[in-house]
BALOBA-1460 file (C-alpha; in Angstrom, 3 decimals):
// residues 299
<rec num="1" residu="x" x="0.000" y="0.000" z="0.000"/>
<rec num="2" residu="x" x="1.255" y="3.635" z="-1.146"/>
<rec num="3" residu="x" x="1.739" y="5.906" z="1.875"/>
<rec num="4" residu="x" x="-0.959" y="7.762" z="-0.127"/>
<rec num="5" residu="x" x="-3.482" y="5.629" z="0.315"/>
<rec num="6" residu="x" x="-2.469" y="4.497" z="3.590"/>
<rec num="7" residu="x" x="-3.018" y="8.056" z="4.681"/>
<rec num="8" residu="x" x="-6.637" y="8.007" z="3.490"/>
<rec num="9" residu="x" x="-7.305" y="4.973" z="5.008"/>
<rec num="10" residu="x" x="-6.281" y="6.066" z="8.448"/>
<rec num="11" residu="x" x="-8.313" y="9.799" z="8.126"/>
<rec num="12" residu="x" x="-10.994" y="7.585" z="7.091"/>
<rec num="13" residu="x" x="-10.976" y="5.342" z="9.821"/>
<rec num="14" residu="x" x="-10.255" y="7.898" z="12.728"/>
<rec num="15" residu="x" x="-12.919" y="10.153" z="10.908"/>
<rec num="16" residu="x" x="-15.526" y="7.263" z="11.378"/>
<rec num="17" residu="x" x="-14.994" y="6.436" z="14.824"/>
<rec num="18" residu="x" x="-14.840" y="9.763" z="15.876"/>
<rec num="19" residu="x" x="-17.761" y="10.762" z="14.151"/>
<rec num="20" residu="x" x="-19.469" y="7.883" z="15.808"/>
<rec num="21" residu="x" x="-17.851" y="9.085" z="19.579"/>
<rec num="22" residu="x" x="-19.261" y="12.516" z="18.566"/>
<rec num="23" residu="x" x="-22.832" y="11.375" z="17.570"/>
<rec num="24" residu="x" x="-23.567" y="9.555" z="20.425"/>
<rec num="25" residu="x" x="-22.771" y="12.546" z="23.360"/>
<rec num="26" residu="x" x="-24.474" y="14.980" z="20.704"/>
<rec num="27" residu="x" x="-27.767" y="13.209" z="20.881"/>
<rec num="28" residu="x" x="-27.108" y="12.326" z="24.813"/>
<rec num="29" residu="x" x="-26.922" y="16.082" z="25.671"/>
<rec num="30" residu="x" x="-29.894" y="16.930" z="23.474"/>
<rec num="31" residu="x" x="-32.085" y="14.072" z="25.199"/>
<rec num="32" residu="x" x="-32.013" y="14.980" z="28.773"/>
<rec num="33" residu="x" x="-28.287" y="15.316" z="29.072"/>
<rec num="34" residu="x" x="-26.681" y="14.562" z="32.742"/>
<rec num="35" residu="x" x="-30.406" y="14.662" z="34.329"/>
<rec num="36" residu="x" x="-31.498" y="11.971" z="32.624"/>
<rec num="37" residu="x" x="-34.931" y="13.468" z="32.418"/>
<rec num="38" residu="x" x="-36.657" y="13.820" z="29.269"/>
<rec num="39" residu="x" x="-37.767" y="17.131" z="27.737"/>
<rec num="40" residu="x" x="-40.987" y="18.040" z="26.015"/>
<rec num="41" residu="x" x="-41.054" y="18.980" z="22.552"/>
<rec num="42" residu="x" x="-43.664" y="21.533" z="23.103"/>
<rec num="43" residu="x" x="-45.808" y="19.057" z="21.368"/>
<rec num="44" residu="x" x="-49.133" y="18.508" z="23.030"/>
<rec num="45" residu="x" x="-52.764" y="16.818" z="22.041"/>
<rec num="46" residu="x" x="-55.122" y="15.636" z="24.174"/>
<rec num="47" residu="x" x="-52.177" y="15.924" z="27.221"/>
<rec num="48" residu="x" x="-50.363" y="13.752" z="25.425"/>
<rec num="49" residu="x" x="-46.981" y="15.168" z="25.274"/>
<rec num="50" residu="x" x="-44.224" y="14.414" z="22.860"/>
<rec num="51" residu="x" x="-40.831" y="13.735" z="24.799"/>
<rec num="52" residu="x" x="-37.279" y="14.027" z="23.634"/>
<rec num="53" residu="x" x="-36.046" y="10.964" z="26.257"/>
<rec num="54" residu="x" x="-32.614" y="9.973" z="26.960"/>
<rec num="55" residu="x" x="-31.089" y="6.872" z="25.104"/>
<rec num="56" residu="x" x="-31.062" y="3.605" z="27.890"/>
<rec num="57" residu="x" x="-27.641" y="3.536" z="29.521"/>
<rec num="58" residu="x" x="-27.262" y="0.161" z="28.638"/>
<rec num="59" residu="x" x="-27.498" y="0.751" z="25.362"/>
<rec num="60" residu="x" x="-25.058" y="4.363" z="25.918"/>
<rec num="61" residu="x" x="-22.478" y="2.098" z="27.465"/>
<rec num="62" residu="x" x="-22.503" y="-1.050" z="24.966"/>
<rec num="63" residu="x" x="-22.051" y="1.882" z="22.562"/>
<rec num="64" residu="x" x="-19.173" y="3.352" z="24.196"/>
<rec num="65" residu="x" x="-17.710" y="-0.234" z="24.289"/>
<rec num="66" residu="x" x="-18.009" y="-0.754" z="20.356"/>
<rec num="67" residu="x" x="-15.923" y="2.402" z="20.214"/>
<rec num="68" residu="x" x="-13.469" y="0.966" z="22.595"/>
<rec num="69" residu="x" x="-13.454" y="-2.474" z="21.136"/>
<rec num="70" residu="x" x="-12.629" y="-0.822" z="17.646"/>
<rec num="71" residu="x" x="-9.343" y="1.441" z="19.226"/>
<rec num="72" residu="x" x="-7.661" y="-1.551" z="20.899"/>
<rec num="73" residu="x" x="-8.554" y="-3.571" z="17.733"/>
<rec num="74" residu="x" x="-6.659" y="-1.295" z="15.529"/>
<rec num="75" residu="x" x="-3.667" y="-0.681" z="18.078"/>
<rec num="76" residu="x" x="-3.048" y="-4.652" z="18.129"/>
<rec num="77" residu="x" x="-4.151" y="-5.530" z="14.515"/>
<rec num="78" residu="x" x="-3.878" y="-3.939" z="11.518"/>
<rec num="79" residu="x" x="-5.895" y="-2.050" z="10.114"/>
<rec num="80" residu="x" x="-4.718" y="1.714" z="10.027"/>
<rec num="81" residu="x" x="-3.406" y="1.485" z="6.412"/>
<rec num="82" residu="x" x="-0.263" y="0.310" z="6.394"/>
<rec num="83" residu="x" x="0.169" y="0.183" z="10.365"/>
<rec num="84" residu="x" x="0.753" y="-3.607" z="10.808"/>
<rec num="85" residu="x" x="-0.471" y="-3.468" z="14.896"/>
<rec num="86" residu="x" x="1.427" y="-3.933" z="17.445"/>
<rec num="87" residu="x" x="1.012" y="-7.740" z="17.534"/>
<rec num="88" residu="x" x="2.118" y="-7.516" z="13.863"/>
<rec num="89" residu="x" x="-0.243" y="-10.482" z="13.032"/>
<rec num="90" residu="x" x="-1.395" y="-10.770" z="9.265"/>
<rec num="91" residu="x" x="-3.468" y="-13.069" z="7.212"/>
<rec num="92" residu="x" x="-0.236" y="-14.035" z="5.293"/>
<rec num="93" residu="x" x="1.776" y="-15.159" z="8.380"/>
<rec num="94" residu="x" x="-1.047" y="-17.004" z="9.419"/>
<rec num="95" residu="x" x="-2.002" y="-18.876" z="6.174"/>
<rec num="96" residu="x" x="2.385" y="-19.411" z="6.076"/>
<rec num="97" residu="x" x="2.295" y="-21.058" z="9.382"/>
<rec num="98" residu="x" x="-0.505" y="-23.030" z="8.283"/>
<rec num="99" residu="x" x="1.165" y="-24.892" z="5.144"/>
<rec num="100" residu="x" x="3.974" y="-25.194" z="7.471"/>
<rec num="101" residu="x" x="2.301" y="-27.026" z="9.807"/>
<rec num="102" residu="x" x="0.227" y="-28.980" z="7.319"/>
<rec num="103" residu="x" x="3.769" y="-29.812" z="5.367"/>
<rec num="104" residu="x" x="4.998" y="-31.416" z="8.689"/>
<rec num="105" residu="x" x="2.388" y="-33.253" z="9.436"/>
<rec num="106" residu="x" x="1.281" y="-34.588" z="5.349"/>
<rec num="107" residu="x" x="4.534" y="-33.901" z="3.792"/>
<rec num="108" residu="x" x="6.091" y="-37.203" z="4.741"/>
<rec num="109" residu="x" x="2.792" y="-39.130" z="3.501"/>
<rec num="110" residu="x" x="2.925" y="-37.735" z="0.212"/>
<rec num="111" residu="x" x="6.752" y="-38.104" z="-0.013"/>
<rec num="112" residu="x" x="6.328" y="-41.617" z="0.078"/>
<rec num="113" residu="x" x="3.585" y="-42.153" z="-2.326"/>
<rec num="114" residu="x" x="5.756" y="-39.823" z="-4.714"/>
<rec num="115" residu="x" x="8.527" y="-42.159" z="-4.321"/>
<rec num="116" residu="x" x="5.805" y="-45.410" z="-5.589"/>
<rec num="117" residu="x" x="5.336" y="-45.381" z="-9.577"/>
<rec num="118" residu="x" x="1.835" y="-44.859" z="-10.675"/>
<rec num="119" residu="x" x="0.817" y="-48.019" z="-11.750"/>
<rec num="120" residu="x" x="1.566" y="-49.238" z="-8.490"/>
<rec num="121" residu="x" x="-0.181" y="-46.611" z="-6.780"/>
<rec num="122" residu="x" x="-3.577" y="-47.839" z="-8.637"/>
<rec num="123" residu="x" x="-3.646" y="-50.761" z="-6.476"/>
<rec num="124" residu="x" x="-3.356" y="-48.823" z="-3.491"/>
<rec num="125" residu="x" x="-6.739" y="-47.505" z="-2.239"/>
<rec num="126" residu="x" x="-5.461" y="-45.214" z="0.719"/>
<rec num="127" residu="x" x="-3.789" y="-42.925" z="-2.249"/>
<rec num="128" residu="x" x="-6.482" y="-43.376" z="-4.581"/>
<rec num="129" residu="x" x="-8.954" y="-41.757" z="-2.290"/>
<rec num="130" residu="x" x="-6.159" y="-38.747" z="-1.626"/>
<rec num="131" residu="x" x="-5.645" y="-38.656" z="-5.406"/>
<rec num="132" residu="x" x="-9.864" y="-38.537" z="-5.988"/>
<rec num="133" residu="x" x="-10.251" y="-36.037" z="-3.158"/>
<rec num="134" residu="x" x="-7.561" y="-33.561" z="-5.007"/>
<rec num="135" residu="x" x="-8.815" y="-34.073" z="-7.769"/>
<rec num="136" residu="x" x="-12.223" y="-33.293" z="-6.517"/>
<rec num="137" residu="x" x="-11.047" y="-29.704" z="-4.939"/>
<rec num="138" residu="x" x="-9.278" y="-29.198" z="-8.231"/>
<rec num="139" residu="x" x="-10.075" y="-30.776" z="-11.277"/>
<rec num="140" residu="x" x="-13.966" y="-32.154" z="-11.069"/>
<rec num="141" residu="x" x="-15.035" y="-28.001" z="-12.107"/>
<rec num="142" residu="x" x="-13.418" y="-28.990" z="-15.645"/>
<rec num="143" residu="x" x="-13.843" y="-32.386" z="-15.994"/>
<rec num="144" residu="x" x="-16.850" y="-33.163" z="-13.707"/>
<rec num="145" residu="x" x="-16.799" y="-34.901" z="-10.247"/>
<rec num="146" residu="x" x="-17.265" y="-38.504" z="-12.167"/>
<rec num="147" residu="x" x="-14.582" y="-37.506" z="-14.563"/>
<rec num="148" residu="x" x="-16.563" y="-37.946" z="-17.344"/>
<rec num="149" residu="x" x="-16.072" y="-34.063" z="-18.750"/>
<rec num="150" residu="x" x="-18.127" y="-32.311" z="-20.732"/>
<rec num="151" residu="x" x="-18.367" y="-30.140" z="-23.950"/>
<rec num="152" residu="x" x="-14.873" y="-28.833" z="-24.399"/>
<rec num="153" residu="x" x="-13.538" y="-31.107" z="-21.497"/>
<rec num="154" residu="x" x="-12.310" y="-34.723" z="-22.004"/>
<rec num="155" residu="x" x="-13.577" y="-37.971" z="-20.603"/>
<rec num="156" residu="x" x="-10.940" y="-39.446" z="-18.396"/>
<rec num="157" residu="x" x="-13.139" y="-42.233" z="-18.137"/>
<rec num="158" residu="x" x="-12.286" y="-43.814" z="-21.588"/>
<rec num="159" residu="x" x="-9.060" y="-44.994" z="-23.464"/>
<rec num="160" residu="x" x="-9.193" y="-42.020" z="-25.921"/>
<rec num="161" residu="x" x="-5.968" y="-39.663" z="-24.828"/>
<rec num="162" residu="x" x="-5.003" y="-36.271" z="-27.239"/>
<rec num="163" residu="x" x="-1.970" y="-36.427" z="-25.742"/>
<rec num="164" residu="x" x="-1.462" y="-39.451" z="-24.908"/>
<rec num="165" residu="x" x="-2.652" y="-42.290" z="-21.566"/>
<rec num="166" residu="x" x="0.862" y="-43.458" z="-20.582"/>
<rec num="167" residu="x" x="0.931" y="-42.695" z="-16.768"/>
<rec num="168" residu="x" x="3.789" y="-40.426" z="-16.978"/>
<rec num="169" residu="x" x="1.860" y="-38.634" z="-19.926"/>
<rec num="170" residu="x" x="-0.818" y="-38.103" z="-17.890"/>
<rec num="171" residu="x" x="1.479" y="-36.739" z="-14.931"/>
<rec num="172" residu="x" x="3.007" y="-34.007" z="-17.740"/>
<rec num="173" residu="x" x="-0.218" y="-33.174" z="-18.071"/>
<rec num="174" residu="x" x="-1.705" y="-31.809" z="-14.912"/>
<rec num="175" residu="x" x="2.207" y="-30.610" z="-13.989"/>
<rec num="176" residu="x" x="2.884" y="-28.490" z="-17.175"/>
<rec num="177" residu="x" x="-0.506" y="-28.340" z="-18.886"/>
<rec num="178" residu="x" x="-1.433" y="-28.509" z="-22.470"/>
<rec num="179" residu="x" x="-2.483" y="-25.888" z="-25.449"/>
<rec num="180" residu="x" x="-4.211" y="-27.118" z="-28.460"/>
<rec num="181" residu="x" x="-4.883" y="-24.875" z="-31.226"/>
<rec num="182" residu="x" x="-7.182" y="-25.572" z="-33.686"/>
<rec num="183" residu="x" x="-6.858" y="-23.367" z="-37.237"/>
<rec num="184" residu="x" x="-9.773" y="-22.000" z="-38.911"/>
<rec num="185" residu="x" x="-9.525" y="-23.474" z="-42.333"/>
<rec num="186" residu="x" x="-12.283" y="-22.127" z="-44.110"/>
<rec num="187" residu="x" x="-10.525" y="-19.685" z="-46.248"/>
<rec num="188" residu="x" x="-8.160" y="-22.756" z="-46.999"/>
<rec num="189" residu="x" x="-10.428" y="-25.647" z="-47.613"/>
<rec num="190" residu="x" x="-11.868" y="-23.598" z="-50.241"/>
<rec num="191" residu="x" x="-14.870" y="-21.885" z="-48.474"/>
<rec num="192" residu="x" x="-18.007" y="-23.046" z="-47.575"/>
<rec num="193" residu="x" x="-18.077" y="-25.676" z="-50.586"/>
<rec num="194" residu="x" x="-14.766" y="-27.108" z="-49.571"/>
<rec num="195" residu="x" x="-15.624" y="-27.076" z="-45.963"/>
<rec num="196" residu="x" x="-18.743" y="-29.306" z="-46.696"/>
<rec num="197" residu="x" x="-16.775" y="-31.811" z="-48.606"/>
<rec num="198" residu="x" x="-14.081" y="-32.175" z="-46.021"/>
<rec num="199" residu="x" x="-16.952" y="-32.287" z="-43.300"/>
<rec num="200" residu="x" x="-18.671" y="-35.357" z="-45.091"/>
<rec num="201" residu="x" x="-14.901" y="-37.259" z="-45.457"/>
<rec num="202" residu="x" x="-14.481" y="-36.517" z="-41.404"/>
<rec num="203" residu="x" x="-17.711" y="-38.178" z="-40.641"/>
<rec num="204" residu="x" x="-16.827" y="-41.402" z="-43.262"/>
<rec num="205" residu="x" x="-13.592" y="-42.215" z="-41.277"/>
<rec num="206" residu="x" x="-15.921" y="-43.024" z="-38.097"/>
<rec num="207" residu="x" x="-18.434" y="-45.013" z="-40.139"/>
<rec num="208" residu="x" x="-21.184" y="-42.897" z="-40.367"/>
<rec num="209" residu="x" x="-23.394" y="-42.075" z="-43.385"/>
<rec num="210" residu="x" x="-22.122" y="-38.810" z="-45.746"/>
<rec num="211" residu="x" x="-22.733" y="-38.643" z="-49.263"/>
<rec num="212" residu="x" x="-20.218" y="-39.938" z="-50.864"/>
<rec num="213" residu="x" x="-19.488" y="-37.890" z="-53.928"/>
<rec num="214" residu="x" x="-19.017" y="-35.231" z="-51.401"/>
<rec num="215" residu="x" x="-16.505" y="-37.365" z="-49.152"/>
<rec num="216" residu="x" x="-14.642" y="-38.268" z="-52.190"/>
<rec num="217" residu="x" x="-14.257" y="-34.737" z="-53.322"/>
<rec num="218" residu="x" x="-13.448" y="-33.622" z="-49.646"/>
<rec num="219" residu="x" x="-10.494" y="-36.687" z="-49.544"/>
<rec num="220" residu="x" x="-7.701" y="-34.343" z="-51.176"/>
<rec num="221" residu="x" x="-8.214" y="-31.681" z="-49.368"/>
<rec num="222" residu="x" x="-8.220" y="-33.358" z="-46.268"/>
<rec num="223" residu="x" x="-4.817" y="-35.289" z="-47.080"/>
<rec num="224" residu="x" x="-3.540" y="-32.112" z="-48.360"/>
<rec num="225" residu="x" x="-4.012" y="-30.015" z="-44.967"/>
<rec num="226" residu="x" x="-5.683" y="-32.065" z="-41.984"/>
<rec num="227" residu="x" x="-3.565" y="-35.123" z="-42.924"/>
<rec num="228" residu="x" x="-0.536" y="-33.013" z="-41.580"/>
<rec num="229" residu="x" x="-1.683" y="-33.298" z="-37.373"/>
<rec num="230" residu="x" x="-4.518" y="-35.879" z="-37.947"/>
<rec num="231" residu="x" x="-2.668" y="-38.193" z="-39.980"/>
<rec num="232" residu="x" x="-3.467" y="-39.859" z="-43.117"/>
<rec num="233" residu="x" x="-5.403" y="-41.998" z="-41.936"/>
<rec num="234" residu="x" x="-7.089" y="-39.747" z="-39.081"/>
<rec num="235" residu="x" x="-5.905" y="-41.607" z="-36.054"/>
<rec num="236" residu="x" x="-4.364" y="-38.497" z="-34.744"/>
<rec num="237" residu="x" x="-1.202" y="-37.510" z="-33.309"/>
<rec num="238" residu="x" x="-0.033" y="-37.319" z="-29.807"/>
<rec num="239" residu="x" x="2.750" y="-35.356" z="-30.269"/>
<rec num="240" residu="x" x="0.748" y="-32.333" z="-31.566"/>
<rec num="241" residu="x" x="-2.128" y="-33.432" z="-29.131"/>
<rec num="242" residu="x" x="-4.173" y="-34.004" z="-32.584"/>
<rec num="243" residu="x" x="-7.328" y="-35.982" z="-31.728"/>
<rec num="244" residu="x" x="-8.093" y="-39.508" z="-33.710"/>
<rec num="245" residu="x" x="-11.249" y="-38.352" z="-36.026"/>
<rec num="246" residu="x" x="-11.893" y="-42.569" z="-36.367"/>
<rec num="247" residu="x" x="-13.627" y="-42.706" z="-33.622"/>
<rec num="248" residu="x" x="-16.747" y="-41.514" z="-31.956"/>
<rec num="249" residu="x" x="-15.656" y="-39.705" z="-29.586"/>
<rec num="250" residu="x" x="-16.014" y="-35.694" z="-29.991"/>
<rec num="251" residu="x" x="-14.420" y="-33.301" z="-27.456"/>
<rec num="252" residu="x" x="-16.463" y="-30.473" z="-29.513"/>
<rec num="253" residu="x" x="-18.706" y="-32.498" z="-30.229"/>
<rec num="254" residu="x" x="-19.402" y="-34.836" z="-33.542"/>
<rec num="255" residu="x" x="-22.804" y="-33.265" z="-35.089"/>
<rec num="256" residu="x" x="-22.258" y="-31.457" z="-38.705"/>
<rec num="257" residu="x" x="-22.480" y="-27.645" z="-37.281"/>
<rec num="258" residu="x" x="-19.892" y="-29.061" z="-34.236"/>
<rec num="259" residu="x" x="-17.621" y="-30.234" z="-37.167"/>
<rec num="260" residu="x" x="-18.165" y="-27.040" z="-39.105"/>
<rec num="261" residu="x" x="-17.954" y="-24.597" z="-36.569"/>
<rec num="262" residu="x" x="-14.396" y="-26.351" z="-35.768"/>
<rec num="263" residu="x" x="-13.358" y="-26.337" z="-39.150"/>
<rec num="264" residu="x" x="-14.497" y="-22.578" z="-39.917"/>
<rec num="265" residu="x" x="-13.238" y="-21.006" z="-36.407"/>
<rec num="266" residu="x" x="-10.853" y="-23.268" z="-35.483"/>
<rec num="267" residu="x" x="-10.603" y="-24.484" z="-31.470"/>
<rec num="268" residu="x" x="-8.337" y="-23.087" z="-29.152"/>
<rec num="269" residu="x" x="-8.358" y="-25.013" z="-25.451"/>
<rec num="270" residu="x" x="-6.434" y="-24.972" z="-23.276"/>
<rec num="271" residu="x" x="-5.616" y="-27.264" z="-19.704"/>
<rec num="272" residu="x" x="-3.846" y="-24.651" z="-17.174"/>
<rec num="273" residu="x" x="-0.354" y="-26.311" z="-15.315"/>
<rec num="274" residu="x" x="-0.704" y="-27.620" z="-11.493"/>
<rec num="275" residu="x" x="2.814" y="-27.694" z="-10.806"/>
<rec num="276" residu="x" x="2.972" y="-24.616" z="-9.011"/>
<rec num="277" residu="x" x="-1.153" y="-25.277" z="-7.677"/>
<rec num="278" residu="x" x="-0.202" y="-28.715" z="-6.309"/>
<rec num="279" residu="x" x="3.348" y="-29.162" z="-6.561"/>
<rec num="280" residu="x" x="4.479" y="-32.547" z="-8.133"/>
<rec num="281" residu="x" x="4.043" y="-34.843" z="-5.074"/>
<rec num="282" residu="x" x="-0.021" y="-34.185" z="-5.242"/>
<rec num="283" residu="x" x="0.259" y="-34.085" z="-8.750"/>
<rec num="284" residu="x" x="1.625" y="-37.510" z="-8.451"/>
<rec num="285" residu="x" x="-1.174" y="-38.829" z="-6.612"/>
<rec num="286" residu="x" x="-3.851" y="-37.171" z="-9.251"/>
<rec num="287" residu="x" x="-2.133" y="-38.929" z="-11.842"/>
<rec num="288" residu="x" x="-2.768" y="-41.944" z="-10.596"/>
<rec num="289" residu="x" x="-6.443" y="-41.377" z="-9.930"/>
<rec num="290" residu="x" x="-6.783" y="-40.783" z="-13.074"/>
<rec num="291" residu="x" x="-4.820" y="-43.277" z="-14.553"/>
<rec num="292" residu="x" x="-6.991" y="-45.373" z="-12.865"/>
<rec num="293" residu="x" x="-10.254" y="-44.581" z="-13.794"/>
<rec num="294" residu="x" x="-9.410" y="-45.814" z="-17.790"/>
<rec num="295" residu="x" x="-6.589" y="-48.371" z="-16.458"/>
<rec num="296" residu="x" x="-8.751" y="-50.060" z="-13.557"/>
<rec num="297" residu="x" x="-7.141" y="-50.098" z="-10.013"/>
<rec num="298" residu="x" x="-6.090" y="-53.715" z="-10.135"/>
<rec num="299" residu="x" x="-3.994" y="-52.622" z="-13.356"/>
């Protein structure tokens, strides 16, 4: 914090509590004052008077205590800009000694299981359920809390890996993330015309029905430009994180407009890196959950 804004913070704050000190003996001495009495408002119907009475002293002195409360609060925390408090306590040094003492006490435990290869680890059910409750806290917003992903978000569930299902794969993975990029190749294919017949060649290479003077004509251009990350065949390419188009499985989805829409705009995901979220010995363990859930745990 600038000294600036420091200084406006503690003006502000002395302002307040003053103004609050300052209130509460200005309507005191305006109610009755020292007598305690009330006084009339020179109201009167029916001899019913309107009174001006004194605030409760209970309520006066739990007041008065607020005000207290809030000066010995900001002498021993902080709170007066930059003014750390006497105690010179803050929400950092607590959340430090915190991981410190969680570190001591888990560190160890997670040490160990780092230590263990993965597909060992999938036999083990004590780090399984660590691995499935990190990646519960950290992972099942993404990918769901069965794993099973969504629109945009892989399946972990099944045998079908971008990048690859090797356990240490899979570790690179959540440690370092991944970027895919998708091109638009509209402009390339041809336009609209050449999009269609690339489109109806896709959908052919998973079995399904496309007309097939359309898929022939869309063949070319498909060897010519897709063939380069998808492969000539369109079983992908793990290096490039290039999914296998053979199959039915869609992270975009698989309709016609899904297909389209990729091909036009292109696709641009993206899975952020844990390393520094985790650290590798979680990471580790989240691995092997995962691994797990297309591997089996008796793998």
């Amino acid at each position: 914090m600038t000294s600036g804004w420091s200084i406006y913070v503690i003006v502000l704050v002395v302002a307040n509590i003053v103004g609050a000190a300052w209130l509460l003996f200005w309507v005191r001495s305006t109610s009755g004052g020292a007598s305690g009495k009330p006084q009339s408002l020179g109201h009167d119907f029916d001899g019913i008077q309107e009174l001006n009475s004194p605030l409760p002293l209970w309520w006066v002195y739990l007041f008065l205590g607020t005000i207290a409360f809030a000066v010995g609060y900001l002498i021993f925390y902080p709170g007066l800009g930059s003014f750390a408090g006497v105690l010179g306590w803050s929400s950092v040094k607590e959340h430090d000694q915190d991981v410190a003492e969680a570190q001591a006490h888990y560190g160890p435990i997670f040490a160990a299981y780092a230590a263990k290869p993965i597909s060992e680890l999938t036999k083990d059910d004590a780090a399984l359920h660590i691995g499935q409750r990190l990646f519960a806290n950290n992972c099942a917003p993404c990918h769901g809390s069965d794993a099973r992903g969504g629109l945009g978000f892989p399946d972990l569930t099944d045998n079908d890996w971008k990048w690859g299902g090797e356990p240490e794969t899979v570790e690179k993975t959540i440690l370092d993330g991944r970027k895919a990029m998708m091109p638009a190749f509209a402009p390339a294919l041809g336009g609209p015309q050449g999009v269609e017949s690339v489109i109806a060649y896709v959908m052919t290479l998973s079995g399904r029905k496309a007309d097939a003077q359309l898929a022939e004509a869309g063949k070319p251009k498909f060897m010519q430009i897709c063939a380069a990350c998808h492969g000539p065949e369109g079983k992908g390419n793990p290096v490039v994180g290039a999914p296998n188009l053979t199959d039915n499985i869609w992270l975009y989805g698989g309709s016609h407009d899904a297909i389209a829409e990729g091909l036009a705009k292109g696709r641009f995901g993206q899975m952020p890196a844990h390393r520094d979220v985790l650290g590798a010995e979680k990471v580790h363990l989240v691995a092997s959950y995962v691994y797990s859930l297309s591997h089996g745990s008796s793998n």
